[in-house]
C-alpha positions as CSV (number, residue, x, y, z in Angstrom):
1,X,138.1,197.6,238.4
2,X,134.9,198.6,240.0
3,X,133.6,202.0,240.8
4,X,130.9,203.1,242.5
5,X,128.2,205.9,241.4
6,X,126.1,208.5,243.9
7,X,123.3,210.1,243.1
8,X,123.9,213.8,242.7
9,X,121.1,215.3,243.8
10,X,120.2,213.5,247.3
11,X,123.7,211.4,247.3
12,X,122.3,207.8,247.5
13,X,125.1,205.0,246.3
14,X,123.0,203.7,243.0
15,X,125.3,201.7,241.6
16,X,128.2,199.1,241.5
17,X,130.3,199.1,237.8
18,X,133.3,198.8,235.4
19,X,134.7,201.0,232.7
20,X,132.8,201.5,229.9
21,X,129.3,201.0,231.8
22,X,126.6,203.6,230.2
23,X,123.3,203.8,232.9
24,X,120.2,205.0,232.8
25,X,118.6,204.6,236.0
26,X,116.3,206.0,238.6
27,X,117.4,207.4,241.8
28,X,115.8,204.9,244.7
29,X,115.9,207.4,247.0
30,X,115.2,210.9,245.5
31,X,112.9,209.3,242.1
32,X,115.5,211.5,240.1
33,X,116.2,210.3,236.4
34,X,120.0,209.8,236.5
35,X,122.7,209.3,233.6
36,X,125.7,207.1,235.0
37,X,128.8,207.1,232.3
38,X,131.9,205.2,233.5
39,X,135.4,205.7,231.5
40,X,139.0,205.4,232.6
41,X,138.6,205.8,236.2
42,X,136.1,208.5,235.8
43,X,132.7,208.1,237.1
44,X,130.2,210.8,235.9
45,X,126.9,211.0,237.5
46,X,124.2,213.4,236.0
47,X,120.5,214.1,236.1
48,X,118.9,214.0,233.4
49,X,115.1,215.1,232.2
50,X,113.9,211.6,231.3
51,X,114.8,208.4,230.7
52,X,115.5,206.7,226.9
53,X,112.9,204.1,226.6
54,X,113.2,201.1,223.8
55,X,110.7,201.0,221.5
56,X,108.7,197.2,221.2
């Protein structure tokens, strides 16, 4: 099953995904650094202070 994640600051829809989905993304909207966690019909959308970056 799909769920869909808002940004919770401004609201936006960010994102379309399944269970087990981890995402680090950027609000479109807002510019907001936001954590997306998806697990057993939960959908947990939080801000967060920055982003993880992968080293090269």
């Amino acid at each position: 099953m799909k769920y869909y994640a808002t940004c919770p600051v401004c609201g936006k829809k960010l994102c379309k995904a399944g269970e087990g989905s981890l995402i680090e993304m950027r609000c479109p909207n807002c510019n907001e650094a936001v954590e997306v966690s998806i697990t057993k019909e939960t959908v947990s959308a939080r801000a967060c202070s920055k982003l993880s970056t992968k080293a090269s």
